[in-house]
VEXFIVEX-700930 format. One record per residue (C-alpha): residue number from 1; x, y, z. Coordinates in steps of 0.05 Angstrom, whole numbers, always signed. Each point is the difference from the previous one (the first is absolute). Example, Ala and Ser with C-alpha at 12.3 -4.5 7.8 and 13.67 -1.06 7.14 Angstrom:
 bakol      x      y      z
     1   +246    -90   +156
     2    +27    +69    -13
! end
This chain:
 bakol      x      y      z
     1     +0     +0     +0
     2    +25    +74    -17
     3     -7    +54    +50
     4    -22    +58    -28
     5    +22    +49    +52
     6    +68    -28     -8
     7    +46    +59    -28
     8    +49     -2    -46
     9    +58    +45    -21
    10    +40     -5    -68
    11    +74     +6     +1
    12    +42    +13    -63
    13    +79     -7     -5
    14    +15    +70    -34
    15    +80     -1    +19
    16    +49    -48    -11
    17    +29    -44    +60
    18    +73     +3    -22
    19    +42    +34    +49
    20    -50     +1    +56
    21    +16    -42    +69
    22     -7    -74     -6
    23    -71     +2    +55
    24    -28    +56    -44
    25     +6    -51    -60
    26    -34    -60    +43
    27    -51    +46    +13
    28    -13    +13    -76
    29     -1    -70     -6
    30    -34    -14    +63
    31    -62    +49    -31
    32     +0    -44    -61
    33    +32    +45    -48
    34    +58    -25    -48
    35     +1    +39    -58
    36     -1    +82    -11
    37    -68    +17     -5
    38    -27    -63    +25
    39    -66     +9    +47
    40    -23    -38    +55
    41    -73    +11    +38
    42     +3    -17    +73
    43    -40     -6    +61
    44     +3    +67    +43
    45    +41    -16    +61
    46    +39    +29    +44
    47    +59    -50    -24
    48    -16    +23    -61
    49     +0    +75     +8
    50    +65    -10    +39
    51    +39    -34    -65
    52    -28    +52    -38
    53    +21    +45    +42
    54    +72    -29     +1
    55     +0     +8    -71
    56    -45    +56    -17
    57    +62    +37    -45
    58     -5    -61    -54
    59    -77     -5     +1
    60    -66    +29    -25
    61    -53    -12    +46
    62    -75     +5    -27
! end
């Protein structure tokens, strides 16, 4: 069954990971984003929102 009320947000990889610190990479990969503009829609967390927030200088969040 699909909750309704569940949110979402939708992250994009907008920056390249080369050069950045080895954890800020896992947590690219960790959002499941490989590829430059590669998008992922996840469930609104505050796990979430904290890799995000880790990250927020390579990502587009919508």
């Amino acid at each position: 069954m699909i909750d309704k009320k569940r949110k979402l947000i939708k992250v994009t990889l907008v920056k390249s990971v080369i050069g950045t610190k080895k954890s800020h990479r896992a947590t690219v990969r960790g959002l499941g984003l490989k590829k430059l503009n590669s998008s992922s829609i996840l469930a609104d967390t505050p796990e979430t929102r904290g890799m995000v927030h880790k990250v927020n200088y390579l990502l587009k969040c919508d």
